[in-house]
N, C-alpha and C positions, 0 to 999 in steps of 0.2 A: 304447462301446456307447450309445445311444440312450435313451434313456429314456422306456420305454411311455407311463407316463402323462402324462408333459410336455403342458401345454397342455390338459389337462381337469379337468374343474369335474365336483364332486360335486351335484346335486342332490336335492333335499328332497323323498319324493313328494305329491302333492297332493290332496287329496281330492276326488272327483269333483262334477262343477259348478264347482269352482271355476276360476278363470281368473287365469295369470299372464303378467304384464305385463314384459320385458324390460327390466332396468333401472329399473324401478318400484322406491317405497321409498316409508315416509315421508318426509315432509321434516324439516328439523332443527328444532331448536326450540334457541336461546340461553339458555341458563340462568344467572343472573347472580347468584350466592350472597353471602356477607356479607363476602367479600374484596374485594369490586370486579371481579375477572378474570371475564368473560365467556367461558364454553366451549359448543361444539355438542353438545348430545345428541341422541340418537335419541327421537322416539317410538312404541313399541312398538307390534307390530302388537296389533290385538285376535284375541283366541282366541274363534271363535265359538261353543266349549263351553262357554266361560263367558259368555257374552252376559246380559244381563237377562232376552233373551227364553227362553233355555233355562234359566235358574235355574226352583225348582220354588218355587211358589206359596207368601204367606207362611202360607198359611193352615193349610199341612200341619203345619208346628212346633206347632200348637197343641193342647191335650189337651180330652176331653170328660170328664166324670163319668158311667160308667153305673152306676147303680142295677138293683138286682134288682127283680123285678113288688111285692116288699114295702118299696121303699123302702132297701133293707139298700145303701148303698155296695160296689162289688165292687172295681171297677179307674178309673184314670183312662186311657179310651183314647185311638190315635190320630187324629187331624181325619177321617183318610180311613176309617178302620174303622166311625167311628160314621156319618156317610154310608151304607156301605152296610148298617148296620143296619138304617137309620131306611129308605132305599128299599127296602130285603126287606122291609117291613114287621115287622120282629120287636126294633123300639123304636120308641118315642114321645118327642116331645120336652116334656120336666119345663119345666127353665127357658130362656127364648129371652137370648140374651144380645144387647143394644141396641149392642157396640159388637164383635159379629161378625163374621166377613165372609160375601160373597153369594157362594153357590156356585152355581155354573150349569156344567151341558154339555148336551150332546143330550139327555139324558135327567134330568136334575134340574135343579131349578133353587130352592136354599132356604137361610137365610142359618143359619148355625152357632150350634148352641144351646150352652148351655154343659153344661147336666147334662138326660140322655136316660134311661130308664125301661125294662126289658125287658120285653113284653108275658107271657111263657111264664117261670116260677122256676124258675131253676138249685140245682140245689146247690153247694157249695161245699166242698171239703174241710177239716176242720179241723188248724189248723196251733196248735201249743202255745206256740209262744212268739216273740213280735216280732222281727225280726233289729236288731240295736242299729245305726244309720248316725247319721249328725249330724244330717238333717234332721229324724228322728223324735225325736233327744233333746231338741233344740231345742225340739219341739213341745212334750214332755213337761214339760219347764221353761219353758216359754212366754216364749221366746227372751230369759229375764231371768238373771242370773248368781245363782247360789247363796248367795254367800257376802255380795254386797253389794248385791245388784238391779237392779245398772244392765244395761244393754242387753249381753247375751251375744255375744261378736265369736268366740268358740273352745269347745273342748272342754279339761277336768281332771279328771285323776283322782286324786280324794280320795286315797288311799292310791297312791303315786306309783309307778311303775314300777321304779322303779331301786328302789325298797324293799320289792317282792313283790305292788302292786299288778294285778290284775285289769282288763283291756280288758271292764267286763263294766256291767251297766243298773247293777246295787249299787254301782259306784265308779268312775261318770262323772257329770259332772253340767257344763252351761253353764255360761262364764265368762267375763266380761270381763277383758279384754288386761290390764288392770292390777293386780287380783287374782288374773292367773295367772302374771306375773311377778313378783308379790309372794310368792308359796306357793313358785312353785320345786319342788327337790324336798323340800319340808317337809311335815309330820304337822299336822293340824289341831289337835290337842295346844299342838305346839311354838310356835302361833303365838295361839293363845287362840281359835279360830275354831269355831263349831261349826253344823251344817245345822236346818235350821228342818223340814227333814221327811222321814222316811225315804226311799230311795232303793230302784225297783224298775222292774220292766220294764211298761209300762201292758200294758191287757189290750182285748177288743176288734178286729172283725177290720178298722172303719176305720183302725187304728192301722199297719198294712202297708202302706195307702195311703199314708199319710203319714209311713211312713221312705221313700218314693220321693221325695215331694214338697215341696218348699221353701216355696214361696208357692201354696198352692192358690185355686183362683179366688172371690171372693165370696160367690159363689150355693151356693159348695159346704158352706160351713161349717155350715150347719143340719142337713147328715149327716154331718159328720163329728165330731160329739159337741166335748167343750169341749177335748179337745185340739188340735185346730186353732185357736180362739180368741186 
């Protein structure tokens, strides 16, 4: 019996406009590694979904500060949302930031501030208590280590886990690498160590901003009180 498909080729479909080339390819490129043997590779087609030119702008990665019309810190938004605040007219820009970037389309054209202003006061619902994440405890301990002050690289907790310790603001506190494998699973007791100031969850509703946030921007730290500091 014969074999149907003897002698045929699967092809790849194409996306339209594009245009293929019979026998077309890159050409090889000799890549010559640290053995001395020189071998043929390929080099790969480029994917034009990922080209530079469809990548999306660096500009969109970047956050704004919006302030309520009192000045009160709310959220840090994203590049394109504060955009079209600022064109709705329903924000103003607070601080311009010098090393922004220029935004331009048909219809806008204006370089990204860092912290924007809302014309009209929101409320805000009240939330009782900070959610504990690393960035915000960081902030809390102002990214210095409890137990010895040098530069906080982790997170400890005082009362250790393995000994009925608390994931909780009372019995976490920054620590550097070396002081926290120094503790271990040990009691501050055991080891003569003791904290220079109670432990608690800060208060504040910049303080939600800043368990999102790692490194907030310059311009931002005059509202976000001395925990960002």
């Amino acid at each position: 019996m014969k074999n149907r498909h003897a002698g045929r080729t699967h092809r790849q479909p194409v996306p339209a406009g594009a245009s293929v080339t019979a026998g077309a390819g890159p050409p090889p490129i000799h890549v010559v590694p640290s053995d001395g043997v020189a071998r043929v590779a390929a080099v790969p087609t480029p994917n034009p979904l990922l080209s530079p030119a469809a990548a999306p702008p660096s500009w969109l990665s970047r956050r704004v500060l919006l302030l309520n019309a009192t000045y009160e810190p709310l959220t840090a938004l994203p590049a394109r949302r504060a955009v079209v605040l600022m064109t709705g007219g329903k924000a103003d820009t607070v601080h311009e930031d010098p090393d922004g970037p220029y935004v331009r389309s048909a219809d806008v054209a204006l370089t990204l501030p860092s912290v924007i202003r809302l014309r009209t006061f929101v409320r805000v619902p009240y939330r009782a208590r900070v959610p504990l994440t690393r960035a915000a405890l960081m902030h809390r301990d102002r990214f210095r280590c409890a137990y010895c002050g040098a530069k906080a690289e982790t997170i400890d907790h005082v009362v250790p886990r393995s000994r009925g310790g608390t994931h909780s603001w009372e019995n976490c506190v920054a620590c550097c690498t070396r002081c926290n494998h120094r503790k271990a699973d040990k009691m501050l007791a055991e080891l003569g160590w003791t904290l220079e100031h109670p432990l608690g969850p800060p208060s504040g509703r910049h303080w939600r901003l800043l368990a999102s946030i790692k490194e907030p921007h310059p311009s931002w730290m005059q509202y976000l009180g001395e925990g960002a500091a």
